[in-house]
SERO-4910 file (N, C-alpha, C, O; in steps of 0.05 Angstrom, whole numbers):
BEGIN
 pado doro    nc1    nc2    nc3   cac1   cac2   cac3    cc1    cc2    cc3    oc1    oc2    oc3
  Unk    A   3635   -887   2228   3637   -862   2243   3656   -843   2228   3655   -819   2227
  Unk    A   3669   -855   2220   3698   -836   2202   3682   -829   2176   3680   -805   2170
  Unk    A   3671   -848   2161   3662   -832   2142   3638   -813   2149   3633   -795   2133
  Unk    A   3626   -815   2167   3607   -797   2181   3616   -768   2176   3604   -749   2165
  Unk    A   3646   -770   2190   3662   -750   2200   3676   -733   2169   3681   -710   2165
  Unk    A   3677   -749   2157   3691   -745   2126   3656   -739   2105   3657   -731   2082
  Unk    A   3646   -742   2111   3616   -733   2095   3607   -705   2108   3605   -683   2095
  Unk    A   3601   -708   2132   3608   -669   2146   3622   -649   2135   3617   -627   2124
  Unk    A   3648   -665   2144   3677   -644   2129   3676   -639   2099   3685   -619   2088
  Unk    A   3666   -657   2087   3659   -651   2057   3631   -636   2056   3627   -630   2033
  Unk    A   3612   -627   2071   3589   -607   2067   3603   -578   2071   3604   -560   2054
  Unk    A   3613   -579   2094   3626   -555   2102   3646   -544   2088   3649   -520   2086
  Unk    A   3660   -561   2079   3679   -549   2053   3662   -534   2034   3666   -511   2030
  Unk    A   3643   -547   2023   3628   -542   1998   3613   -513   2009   3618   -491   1999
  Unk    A   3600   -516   2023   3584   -485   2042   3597   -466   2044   3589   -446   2032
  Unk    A   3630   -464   2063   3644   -453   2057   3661   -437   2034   3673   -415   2035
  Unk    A   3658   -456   2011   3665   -450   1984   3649   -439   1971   3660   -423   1955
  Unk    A   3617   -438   1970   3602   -424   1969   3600   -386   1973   3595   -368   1957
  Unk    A   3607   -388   2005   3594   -367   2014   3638   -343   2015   3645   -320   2022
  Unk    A   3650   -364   2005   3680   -347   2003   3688   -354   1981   3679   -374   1970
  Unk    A   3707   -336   1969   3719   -329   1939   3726   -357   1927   3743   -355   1910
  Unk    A   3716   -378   1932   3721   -409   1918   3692   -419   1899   3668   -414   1901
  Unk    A   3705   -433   1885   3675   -447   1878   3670   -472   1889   3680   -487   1905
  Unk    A   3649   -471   1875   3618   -502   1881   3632   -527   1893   3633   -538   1915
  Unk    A   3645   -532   1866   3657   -565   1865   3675   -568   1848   3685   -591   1846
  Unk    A   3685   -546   1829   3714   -545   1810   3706   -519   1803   3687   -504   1802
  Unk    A   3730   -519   1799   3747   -496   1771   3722   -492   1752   3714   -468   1752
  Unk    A   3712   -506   1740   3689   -499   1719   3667   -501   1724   3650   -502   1706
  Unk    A   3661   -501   1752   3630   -494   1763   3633   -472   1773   3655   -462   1779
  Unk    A   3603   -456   1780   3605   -431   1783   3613   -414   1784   3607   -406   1806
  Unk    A   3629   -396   1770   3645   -371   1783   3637   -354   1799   3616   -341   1797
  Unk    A   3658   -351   1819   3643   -332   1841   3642   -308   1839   3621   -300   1829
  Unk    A   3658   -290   1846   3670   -263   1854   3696   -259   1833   3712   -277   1830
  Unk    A   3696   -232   1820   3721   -225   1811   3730   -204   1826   3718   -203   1848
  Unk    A   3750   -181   1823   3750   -155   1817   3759   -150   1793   3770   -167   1779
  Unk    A   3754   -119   1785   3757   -104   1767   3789   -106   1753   3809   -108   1766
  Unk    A   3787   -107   1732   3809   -121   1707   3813   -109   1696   3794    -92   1696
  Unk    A   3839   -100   1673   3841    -99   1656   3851   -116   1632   3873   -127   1633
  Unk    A   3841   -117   1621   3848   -134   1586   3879   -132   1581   3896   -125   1598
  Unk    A   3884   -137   1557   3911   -144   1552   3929   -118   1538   3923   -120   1514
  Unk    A   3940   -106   1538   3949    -83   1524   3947    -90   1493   3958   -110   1483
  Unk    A   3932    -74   1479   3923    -72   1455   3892    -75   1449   3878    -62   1434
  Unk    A   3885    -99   1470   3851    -89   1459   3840    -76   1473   3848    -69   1495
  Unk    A   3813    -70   1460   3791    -50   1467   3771    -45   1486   3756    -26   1489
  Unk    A   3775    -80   1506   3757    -82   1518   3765    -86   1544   3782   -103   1551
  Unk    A   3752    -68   1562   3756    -74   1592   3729    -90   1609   3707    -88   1600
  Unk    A   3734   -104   1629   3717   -114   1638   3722   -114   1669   3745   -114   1677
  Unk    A   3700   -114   1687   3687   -126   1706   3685   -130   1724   3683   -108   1734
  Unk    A   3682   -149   1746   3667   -161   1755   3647   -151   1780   3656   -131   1792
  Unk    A   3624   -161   1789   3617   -160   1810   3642   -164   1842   3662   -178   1842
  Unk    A   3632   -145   1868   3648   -153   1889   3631   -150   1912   3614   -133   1916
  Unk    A   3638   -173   1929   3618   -182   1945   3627   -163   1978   3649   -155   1983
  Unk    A   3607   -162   1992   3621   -135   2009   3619   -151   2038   3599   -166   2041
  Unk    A   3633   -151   2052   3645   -173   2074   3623   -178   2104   3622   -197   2119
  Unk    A   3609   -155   2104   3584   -163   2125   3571   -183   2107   3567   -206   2115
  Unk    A   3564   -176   2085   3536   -183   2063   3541   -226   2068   3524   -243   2072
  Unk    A   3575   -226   2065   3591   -251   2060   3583   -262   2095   3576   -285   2098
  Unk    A   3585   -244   2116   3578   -259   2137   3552   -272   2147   3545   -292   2159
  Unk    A   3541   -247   2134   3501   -253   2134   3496   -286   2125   3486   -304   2139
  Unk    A   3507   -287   2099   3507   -316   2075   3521   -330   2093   3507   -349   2101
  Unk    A   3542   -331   2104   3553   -357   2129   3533   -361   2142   3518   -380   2141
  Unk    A   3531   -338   2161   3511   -345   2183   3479   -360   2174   3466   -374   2190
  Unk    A   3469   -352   2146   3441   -363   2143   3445   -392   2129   3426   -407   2122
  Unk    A   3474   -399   2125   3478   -420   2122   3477   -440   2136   3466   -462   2131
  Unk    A   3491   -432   2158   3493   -448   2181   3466   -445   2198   3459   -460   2217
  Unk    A   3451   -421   2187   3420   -432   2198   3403   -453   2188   3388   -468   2200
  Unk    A   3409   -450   2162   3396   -468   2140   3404   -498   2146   3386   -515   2143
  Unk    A   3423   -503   2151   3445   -522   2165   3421   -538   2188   3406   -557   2186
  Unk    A   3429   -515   2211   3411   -531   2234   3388   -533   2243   3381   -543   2265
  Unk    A   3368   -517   2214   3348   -526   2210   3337   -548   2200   3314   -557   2199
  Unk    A   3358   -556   2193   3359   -582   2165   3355   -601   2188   3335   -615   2188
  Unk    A   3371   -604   2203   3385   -614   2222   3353   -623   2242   3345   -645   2250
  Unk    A   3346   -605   2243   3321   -599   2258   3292   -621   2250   3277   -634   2264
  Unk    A   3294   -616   2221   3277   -641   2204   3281   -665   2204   3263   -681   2199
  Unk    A   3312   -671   2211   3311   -696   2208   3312   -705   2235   3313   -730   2238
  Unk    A   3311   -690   2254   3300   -697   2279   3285   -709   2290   3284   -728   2305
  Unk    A   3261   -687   2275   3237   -693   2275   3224   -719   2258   3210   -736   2271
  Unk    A   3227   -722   2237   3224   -748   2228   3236   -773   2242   3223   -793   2242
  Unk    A   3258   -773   2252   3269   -792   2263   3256   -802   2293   3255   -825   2302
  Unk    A   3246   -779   2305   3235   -786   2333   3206   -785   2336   3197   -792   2358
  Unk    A   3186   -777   2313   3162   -774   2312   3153   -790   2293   3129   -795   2295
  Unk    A   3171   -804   2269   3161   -819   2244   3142   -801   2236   3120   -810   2231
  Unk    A   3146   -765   2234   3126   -759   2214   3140   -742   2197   3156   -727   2208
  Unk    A   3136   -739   2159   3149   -725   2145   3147   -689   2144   3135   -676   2126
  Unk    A   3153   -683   2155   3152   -651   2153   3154   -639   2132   3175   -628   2124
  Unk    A   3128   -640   2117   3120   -635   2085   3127   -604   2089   3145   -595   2076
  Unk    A   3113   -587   2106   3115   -562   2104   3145   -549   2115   3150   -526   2107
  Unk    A   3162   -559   2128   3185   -547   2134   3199   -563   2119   3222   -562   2126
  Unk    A   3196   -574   2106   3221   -588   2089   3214   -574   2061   3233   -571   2046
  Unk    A   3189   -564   2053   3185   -539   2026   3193   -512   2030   3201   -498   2011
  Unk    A   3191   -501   2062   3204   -481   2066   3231   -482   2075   3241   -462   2087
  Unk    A   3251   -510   2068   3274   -502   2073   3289   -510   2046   3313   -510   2044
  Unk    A   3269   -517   2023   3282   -519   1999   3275   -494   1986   3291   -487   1969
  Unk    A   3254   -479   1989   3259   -455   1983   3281   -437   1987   3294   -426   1969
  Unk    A   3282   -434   2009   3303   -419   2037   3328   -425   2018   3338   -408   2005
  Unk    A   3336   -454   2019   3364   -457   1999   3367   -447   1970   3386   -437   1959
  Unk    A   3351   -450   1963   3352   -442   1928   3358   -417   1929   3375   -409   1912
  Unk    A   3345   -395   1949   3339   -368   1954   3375   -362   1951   3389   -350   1935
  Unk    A   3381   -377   1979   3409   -371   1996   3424   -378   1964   3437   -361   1952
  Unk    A   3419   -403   1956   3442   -415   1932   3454   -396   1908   3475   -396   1895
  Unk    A   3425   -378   1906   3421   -360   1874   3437   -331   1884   3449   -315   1870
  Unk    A   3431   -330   1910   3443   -305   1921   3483   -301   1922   3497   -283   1913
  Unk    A   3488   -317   1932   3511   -320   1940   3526   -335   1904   3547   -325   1896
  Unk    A   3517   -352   1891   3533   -359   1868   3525   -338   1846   3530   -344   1823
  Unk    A   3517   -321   1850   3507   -298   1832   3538   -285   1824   3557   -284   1840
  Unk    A   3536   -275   1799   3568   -255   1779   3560   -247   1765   3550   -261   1748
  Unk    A   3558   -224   1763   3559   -198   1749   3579   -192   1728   3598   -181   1740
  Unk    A   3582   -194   1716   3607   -179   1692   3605   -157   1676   3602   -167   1654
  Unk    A   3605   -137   1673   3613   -120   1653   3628   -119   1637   3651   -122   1646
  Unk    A   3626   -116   1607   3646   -118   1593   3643    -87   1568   3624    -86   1552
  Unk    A   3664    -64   1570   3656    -46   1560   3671    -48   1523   3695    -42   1520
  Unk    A   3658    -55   1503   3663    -51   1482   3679    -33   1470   3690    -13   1481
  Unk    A   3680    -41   1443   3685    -23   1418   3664      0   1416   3667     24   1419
  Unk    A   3632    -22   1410   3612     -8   1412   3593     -5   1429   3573      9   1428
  Unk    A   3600    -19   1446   3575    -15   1464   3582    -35   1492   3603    -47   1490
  Unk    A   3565    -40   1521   3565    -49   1537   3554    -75   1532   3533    -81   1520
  Unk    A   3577    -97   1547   3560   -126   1555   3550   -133   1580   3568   -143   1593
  Unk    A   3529   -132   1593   3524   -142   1615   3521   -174   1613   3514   -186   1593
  Unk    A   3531   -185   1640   3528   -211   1638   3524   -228   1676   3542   -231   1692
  Unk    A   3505   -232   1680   3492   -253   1709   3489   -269   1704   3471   -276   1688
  Unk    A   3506   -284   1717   3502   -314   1717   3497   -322   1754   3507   -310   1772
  Unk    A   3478   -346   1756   3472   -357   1789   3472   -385   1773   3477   -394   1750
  Unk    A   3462   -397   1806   3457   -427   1796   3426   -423   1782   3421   -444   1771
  Unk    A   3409   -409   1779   3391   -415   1768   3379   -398   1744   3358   -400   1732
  Unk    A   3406   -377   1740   3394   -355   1716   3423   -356   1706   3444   -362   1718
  Unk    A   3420   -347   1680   3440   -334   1662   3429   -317   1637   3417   -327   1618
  Unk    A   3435   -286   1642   3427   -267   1627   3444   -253   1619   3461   -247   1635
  Unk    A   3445   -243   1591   3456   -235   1582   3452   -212   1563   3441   -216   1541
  Unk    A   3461   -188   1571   3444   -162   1556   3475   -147   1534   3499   -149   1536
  Unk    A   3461   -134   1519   3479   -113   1504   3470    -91   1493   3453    -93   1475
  Unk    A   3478    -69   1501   3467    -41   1502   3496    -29   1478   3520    -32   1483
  Unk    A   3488    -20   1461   3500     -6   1445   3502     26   1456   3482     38   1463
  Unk    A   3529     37   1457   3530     63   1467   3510     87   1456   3502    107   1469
  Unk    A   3503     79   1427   3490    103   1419   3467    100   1420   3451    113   1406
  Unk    A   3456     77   1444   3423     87   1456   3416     87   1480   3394     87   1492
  Unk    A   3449     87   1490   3443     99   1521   3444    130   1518   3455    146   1503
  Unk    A   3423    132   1544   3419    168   1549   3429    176   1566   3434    200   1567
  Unk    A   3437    158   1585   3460    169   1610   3464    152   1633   3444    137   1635
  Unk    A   3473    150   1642   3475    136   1677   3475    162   1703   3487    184   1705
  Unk    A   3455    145   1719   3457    167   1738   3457    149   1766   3461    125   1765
  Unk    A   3452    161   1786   3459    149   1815   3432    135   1819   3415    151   1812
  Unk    A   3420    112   1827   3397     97   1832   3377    119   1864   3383    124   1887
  Unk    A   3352    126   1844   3340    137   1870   3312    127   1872   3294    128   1855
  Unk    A   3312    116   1896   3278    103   1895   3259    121   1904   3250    122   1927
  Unk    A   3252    134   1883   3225    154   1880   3196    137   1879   3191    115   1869
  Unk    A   3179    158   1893   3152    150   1880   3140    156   1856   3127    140   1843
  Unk    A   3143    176   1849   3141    177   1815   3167    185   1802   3186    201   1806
  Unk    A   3158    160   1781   3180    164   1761   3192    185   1741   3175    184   1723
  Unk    A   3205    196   1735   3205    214   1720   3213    205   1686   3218    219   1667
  Unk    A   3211    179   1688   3202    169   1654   3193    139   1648   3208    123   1660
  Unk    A   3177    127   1634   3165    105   1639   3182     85   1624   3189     87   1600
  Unk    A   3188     63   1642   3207     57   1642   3181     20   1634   3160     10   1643
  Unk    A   3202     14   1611   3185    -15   1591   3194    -42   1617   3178    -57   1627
  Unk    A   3208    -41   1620   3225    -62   1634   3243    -49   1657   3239    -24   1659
  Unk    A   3262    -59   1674   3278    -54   1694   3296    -81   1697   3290   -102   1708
  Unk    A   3320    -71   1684   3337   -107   1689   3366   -108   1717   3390   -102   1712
  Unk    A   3357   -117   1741   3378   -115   1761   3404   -126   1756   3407   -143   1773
  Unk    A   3420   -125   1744   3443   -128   1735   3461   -133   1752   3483   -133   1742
  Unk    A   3461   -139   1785   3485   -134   1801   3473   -155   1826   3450   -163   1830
  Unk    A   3496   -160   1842   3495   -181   1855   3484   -170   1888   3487   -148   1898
  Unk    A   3475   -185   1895   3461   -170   1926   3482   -174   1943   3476   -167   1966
  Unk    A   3507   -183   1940   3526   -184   1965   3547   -164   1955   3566   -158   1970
  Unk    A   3543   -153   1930   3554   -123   1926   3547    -96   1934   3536    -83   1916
  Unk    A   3551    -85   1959   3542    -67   1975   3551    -31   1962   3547     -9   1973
  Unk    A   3560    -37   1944   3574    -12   1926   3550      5   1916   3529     -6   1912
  Unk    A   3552     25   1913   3528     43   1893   3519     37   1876   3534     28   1858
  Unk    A   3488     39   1873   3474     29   1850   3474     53   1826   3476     77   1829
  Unk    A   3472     42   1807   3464     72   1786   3445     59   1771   3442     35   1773
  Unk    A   3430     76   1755   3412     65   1730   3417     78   1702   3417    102   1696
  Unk    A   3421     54   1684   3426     61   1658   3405     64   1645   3391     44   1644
  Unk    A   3397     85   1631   3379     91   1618   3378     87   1587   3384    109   1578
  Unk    A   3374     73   1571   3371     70   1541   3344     63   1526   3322     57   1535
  Unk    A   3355     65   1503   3337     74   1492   3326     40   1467   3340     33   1448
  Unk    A   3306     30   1474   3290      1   1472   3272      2   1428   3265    -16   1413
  Unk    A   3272     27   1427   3268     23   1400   3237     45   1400   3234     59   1380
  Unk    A   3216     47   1423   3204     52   1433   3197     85   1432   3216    101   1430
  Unk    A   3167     97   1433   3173    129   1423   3179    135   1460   3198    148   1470
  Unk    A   3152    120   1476   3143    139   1495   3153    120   1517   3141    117   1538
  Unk    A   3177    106   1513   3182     81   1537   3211     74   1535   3223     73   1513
  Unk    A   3223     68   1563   3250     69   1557   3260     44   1572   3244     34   1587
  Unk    A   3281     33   1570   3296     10   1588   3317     28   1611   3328     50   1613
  Unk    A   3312     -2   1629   3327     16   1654   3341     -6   1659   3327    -26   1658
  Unk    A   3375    -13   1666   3389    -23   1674   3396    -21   1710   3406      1   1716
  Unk    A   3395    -34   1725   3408    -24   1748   3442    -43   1746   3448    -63   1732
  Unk    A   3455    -29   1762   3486    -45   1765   3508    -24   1787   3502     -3   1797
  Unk    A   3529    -37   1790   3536    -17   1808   3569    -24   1791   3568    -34   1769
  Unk    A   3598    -17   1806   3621    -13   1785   3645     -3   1817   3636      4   1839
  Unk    A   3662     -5   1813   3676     13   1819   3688     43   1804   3675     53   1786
  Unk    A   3710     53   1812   3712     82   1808   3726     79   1777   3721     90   1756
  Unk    A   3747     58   1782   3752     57   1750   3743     45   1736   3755     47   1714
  Unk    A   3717     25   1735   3700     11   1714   3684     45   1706   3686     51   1682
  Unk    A   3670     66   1723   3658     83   1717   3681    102   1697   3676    115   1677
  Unk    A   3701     98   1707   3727    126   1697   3726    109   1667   3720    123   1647
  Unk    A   3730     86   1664   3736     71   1633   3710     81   1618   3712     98   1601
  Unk    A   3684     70   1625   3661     79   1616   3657    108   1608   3644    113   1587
  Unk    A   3669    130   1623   3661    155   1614   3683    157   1591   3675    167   1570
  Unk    A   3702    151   1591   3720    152   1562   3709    140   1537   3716    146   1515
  Unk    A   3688    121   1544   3673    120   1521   3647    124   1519   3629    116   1505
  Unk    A   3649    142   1542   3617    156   1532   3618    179   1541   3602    179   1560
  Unk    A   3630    205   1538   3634    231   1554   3608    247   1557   3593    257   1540
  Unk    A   3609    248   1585   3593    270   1595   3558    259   1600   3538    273   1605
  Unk    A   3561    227   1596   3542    212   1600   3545    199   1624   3523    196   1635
  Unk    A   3565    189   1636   3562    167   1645   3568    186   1681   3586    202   1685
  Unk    A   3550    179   1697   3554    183   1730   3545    213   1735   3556    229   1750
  Unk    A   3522    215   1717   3518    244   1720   3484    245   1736   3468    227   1742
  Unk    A   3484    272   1739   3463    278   1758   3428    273   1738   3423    286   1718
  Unk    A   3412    258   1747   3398    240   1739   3378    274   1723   3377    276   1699
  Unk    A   3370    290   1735   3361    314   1713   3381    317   1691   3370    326   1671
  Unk    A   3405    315   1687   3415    319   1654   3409    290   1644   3404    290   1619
  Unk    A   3408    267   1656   3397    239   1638   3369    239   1634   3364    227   1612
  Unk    A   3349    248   1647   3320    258   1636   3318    275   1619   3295    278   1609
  Unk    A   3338    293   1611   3339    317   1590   3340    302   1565   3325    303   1546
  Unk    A   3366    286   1571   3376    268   1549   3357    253   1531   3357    252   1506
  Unk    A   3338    240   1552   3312    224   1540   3297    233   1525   3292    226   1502
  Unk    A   3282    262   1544   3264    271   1536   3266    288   1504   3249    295   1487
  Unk    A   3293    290   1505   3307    302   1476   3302    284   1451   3296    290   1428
  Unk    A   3307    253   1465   3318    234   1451   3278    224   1438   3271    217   1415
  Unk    A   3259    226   1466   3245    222   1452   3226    243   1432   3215    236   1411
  Unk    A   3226    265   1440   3213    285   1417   3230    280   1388   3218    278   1367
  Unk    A   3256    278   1389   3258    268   1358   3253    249   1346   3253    246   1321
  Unk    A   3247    229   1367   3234    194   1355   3214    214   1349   3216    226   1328
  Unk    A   3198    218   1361   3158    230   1360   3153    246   1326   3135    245   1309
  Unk    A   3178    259   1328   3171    270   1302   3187    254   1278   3190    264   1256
  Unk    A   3194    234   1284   3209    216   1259   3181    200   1253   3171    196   1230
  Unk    A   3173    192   1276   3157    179   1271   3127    180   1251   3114    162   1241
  Unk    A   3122    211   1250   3101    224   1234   3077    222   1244   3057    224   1231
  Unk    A   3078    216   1280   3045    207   1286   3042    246   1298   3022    254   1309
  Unk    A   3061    260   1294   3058    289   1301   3037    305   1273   3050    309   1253
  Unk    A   3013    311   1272   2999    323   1252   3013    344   1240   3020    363   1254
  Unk    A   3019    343   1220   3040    365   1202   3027    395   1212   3044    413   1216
  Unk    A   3005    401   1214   2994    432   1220   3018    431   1248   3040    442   1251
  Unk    A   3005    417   1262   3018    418   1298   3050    419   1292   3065    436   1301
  Unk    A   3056    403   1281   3086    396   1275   3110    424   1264   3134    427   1266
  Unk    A   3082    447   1248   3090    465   1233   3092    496   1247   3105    516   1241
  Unk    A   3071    490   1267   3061    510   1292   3089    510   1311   3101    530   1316
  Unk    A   3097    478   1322   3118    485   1336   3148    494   1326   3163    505   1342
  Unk    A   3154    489   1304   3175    501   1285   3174    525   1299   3190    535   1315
  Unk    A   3145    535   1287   3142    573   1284   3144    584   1311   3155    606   1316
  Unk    A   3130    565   1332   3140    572   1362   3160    577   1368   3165    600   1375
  Unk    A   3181    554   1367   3215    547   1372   3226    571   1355   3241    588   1366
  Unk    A   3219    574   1327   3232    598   1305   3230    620   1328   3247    629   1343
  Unk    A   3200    629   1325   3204    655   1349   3211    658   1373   3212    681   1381
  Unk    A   3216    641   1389   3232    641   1417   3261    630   1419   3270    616   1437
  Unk    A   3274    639   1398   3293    618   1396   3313    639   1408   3331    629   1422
  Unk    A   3313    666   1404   3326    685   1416   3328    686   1457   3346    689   1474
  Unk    A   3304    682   1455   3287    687   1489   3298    659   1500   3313    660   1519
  Unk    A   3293    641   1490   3292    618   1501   3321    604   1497   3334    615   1480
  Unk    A   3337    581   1511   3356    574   1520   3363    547   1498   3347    530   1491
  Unk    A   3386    549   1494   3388    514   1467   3392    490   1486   3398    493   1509
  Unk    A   3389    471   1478   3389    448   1493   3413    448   1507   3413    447   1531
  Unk    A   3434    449   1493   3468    450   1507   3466    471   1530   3478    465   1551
  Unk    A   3451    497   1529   3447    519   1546   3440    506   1563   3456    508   1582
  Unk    A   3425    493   1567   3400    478   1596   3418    465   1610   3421    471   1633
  Unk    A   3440    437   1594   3452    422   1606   3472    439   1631   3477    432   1654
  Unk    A   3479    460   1616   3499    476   1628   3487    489   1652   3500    493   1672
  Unk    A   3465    494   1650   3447    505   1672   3445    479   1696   3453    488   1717
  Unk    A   3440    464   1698   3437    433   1704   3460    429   1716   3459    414   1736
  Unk    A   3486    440   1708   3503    432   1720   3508    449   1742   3521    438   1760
  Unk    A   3500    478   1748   3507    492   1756   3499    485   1786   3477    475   1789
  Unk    A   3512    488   1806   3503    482   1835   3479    507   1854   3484    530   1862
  Unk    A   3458    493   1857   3436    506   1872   3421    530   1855   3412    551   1863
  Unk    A   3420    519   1823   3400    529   1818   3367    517   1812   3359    493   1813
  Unk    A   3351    541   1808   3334    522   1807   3322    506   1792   3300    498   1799
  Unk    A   3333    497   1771   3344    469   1751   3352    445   1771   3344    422   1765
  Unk    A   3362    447   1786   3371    427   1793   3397    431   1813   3399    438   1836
  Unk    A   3425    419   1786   3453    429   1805   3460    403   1810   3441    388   1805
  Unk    A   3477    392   1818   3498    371   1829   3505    364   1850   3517    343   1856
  Unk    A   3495    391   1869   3502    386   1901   3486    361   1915   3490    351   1937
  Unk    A   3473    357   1903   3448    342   1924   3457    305   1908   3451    283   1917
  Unk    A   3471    312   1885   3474    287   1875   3495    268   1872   3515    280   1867
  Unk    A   3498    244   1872   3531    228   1872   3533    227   1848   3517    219   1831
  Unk    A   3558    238   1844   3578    231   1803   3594    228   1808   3599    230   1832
  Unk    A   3608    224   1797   3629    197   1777   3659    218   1801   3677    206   1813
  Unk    A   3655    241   1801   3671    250   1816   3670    242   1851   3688    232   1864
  Unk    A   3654    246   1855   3639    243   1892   3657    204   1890   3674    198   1906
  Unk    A   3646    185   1869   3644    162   1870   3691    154   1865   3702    133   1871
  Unk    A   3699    172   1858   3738    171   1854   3742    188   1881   3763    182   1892
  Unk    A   3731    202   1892   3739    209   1915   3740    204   1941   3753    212   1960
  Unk    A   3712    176   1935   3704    162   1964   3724    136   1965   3733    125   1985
  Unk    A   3731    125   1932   3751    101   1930   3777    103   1930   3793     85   1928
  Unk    A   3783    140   1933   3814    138   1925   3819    144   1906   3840    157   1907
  Unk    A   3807    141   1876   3817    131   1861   3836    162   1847   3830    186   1851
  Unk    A   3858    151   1834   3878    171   1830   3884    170   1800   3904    156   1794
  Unk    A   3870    184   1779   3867    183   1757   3895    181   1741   3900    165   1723
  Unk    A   3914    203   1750   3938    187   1744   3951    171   1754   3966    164   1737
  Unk    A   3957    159   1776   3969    135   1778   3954    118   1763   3969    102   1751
  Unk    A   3932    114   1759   3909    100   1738   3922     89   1715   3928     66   1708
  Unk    A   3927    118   1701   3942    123   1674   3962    111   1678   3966     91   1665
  Unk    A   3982    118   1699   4009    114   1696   4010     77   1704   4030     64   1697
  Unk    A   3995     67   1712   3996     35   1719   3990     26   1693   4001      6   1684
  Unk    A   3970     41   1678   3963     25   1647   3976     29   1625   3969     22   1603
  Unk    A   4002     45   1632   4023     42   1613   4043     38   1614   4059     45   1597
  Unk    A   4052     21   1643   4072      1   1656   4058    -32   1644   4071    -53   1640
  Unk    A   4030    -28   1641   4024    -54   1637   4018    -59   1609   4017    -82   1602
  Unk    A   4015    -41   1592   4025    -42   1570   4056    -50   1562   4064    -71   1553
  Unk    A   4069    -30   1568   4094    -40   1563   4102    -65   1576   4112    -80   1559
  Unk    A   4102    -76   1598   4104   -101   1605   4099   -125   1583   4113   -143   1575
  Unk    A   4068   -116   1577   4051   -134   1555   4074   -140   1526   4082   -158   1511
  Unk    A   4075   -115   1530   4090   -108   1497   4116   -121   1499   4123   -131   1477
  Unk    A   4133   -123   1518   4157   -131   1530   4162   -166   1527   4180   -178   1516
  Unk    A   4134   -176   1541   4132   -204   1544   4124   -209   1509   4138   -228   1501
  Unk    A   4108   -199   1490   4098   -215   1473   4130   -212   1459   4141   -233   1450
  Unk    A   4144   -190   1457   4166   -183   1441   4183   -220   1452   4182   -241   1439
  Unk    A   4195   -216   1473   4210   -245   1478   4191   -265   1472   4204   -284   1463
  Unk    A   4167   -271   1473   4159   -295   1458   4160   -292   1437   4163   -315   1428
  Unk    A   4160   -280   1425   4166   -284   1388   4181   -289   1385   4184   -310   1373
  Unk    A   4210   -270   1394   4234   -275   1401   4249   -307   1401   4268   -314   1387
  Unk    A   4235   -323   1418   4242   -343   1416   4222   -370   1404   4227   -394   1406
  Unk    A   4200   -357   1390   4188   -371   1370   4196   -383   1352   4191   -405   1342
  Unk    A   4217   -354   1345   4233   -343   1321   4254   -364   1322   4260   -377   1302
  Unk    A   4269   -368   1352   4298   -381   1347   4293   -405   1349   4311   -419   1341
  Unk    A   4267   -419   1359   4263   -452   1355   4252   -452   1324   4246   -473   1313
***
């Protein structure tokens, strides 16, 4: 009966550890949940993590503990009927795997020198992407349209479902004339604030200047490429030559784009990088001013370890 009692208490631990900021069964099984980090004063790279949002964490208890006394339920039934419950015992190993991949799921971001690391890991996937800055076209706020406004090769979900934070989609560029990659992921205010420092005027913007971006990005693939017939190719020169007065430069448009309630577009109707520091708080200099207390701290501590490197 005690070990009865001691084999329970050991499920429930483990479930519990699951579905709250602990892991599986050690230290080096699954990682769960981080928050947002900074690196060490001197390098280049900031990172991360996924954060799990506290209804999402109750939902995962509670379908645990359904999963629990459904389980419960099977072996009921086998015990008092002698018959195997082929079909609820496949729909409750489904049900777990579902629950298991959901809840041990991590997200990481890691923003480069040159470029972005995405990284998901569950119990049943580990993916790992890297987007070089100079073929993303922009990040914008995630909107589920019925038509798309660019055809998109792939779509990779990058973020954890118990992260209830804003989605955005990264748009880059796959090698491709007429097809593009789409990232989804979501961040807080200063993973987005780090990101636009290394990518200005790209990153959390209103999804018409990241379709500009593309569609820019792909007419100069189109004509690198030479599948444009040189007559046609030579016609639009002479077009662009003569309207070049009348007509607006690309930088012109963006600027138009930004402008609020015109009929381009505008910003009012859309979430950026601003709307997203305003809803978190976030206080760009205190920002600053914490990451050069923690520099100097950094700098402070390595100084006395050498220090006494030096004197042993």
């Amino acid at each position: 009966m005690q070990r009865g009692k001691a084999f329970i208490s050991w499920i429930y631990r483990r479930l519990h550890g699951l579905i709250t900021d602990k892991y599986l069964f050690s230290k080096e099984f699954f990682p769960f949940y981080g928050t947002d980090k900074k690196t060490k004063a001197g390098e280049k790279d900031f990172s991360a993590s996924s954060t799990p949002s506290r209804k999402y964490l109750i939902a995962a208890y509670i379908g645990g503990l359904a999963l629990a006394g459904y389980a419960v339920r099977l072996a009921w039934v086998y015990m008092t009927y002698h018959v195997l419950p082929l079909q609820g015992i496949i729909l409750f190993i489904i049900a777990a795997c579902f629950l298991l991949n959901v809840v041990t799921a991590k997200c990481t971001y890691t923003l480069g020198e040159e470029g972005l690391t995405l990284q998901k890991k569950s119990l049943f996937q580990n993916r790992t992407i890297y987007v070089a800055y100079k073929d993303i076209f922009g990040v914008h706020h995630f909107k589920n349209q019925l038509m798309k406004p660019a055809t998109y090769r792939y779509t990779r979900h990058m973020y954890s479902q118990l992260d209830n934070r804003e989605i955005w989609s990264l748009l880059y560029d796959i090698g491709e004339v007429e097809k593009i990659g789409r990232i989804m992921m979501t961040g807080s205010a200063a993973f987005w604030h780090e990101f636009s420092l290394r990518l200005p005027d790209r990153v959390a913007i209103p999804q018409e200047e990241v379709i500009a971006y593309v569609y820019q990005g792909m007419r100069e693939k189109l004509i690198a490429s030479g599948k444009v017939p040189p007559e046609l190719l030579q016609k639009l020169k002479e077009a662009e030559a003569a309207d070049a007065e009348d007509d607006m430069t690309f930088e012109e448009g963006i600027e138009q784009l930004r402008q609020e309630g015109t009929d381009m577009g505008g910003s009012d109707y859309e979430v950026t990088l601003e709307d997203i520091k305003e809803k978190e708080g976030f206080n760009e200099e205190e920002y600053n001013a914490a990451k050069h207390d923690s520099a100097e701290t950094e700098a402070a501590e390595k100084k006395t370890e050498a220090e006494t490197n030096t004197k042993k």
